[in-house]
N, C-alpha and C positions, 0 to 999 in steps of 0.2 A: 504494500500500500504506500510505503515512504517512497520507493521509487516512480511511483505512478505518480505522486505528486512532485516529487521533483523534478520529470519530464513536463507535465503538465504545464509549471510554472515556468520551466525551459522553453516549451512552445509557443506559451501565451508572449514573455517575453519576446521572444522571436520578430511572433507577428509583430508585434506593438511595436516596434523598433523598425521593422519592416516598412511599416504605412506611414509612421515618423519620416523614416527618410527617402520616400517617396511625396510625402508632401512638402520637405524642405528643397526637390526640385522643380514644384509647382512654379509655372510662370501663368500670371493671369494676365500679362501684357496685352491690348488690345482695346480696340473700340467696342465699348456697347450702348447699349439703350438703355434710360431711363424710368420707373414708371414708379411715383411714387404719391404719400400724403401731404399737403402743407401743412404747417401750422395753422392753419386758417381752417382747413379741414377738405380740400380742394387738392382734387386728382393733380397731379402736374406730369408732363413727361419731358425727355431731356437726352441730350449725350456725353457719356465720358467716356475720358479717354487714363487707361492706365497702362504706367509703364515703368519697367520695373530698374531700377539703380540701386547696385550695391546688394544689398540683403534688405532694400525696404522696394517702395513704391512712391511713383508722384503720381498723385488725379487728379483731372483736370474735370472740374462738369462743367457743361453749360446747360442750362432749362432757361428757354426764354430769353430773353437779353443779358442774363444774369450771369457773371463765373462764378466759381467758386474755385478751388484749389488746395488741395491737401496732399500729407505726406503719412503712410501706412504700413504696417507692415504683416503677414502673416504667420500665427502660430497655432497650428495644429490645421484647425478645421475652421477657420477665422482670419477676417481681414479688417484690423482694426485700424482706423484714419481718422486724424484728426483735420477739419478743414476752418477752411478762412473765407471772410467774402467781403467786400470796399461795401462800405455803406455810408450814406452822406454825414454820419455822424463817427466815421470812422472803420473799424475793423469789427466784425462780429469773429467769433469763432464757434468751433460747435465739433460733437466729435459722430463716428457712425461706426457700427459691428456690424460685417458682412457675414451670415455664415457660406461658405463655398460648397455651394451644390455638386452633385453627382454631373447634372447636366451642362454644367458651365457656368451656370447661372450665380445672383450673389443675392441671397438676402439678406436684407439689412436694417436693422433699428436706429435711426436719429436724431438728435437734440441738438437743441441750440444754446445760446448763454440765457434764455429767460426761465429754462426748465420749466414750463409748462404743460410738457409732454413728452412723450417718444413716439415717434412715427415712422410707418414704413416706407423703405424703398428697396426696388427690386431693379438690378442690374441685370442685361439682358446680354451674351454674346451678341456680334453683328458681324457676320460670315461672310465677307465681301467673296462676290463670285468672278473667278480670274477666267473666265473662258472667254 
């Protein structure tokens, strides 16, 4: 029985170390789509753009007239970014958790500096066709 568990625990290690370092070569460099909640409580859609430097990430959204821009990085099963955006009274900031889908995809929870909420948004691949 002791050896069964010490294979056991050998195994499980294994994998887990396994999918660790199969997600530490995760690139989610690329353009996608936007599709998310305001503050306000209003659908919005939009495009970023991420791309990956060093061991983090720089994204760039734009929805609307509007940038935004942040710097993120991923651990484990998450894409955690802190962003920024000009406002005529200066700099908001605000942060977002992506978790990284099977499909590509990123869903994500975010706040602003009033914390009045957390809101969705979903990042979509955009598969440009080379033919």
């Amino acid at each position: 029985m002791y050896r069964l568990s010490v294979a056991l625990v050998f195994v499980v290690t294994l994998f887990a170390s396994a999918t660790y370092a199969d997600q530490g070569e995760l690139d989610l460099s690329g353009r996608y789509r936007c599709i998310g909640t305001s503050d306000q409580g209003a659908q919005y859609t939009g495009e970023v753009l991420i791309k990956k430097v060093n061991k983090g990430y720089k994204i760039d959204w734009v929805v609307g007239k509007t940038k935004y821009s942040g710097i993120g990085f991923v651990d484990e099963d998450r894409l955690s970014v802190a962003w920024m955006v000009k406002t005529p009274n200066g700099v908001a900031i605000g942060v977002v958790s992506y978790k990284i889908k099977k499909d590509g995809s990123l869903a994500g929870k975010w706040t602003d500096p009033s914390l009045r909420g957390i809101y969705d948004e979903t990042l979509i691949p955009i598969h440009d066709n080379l033919i």
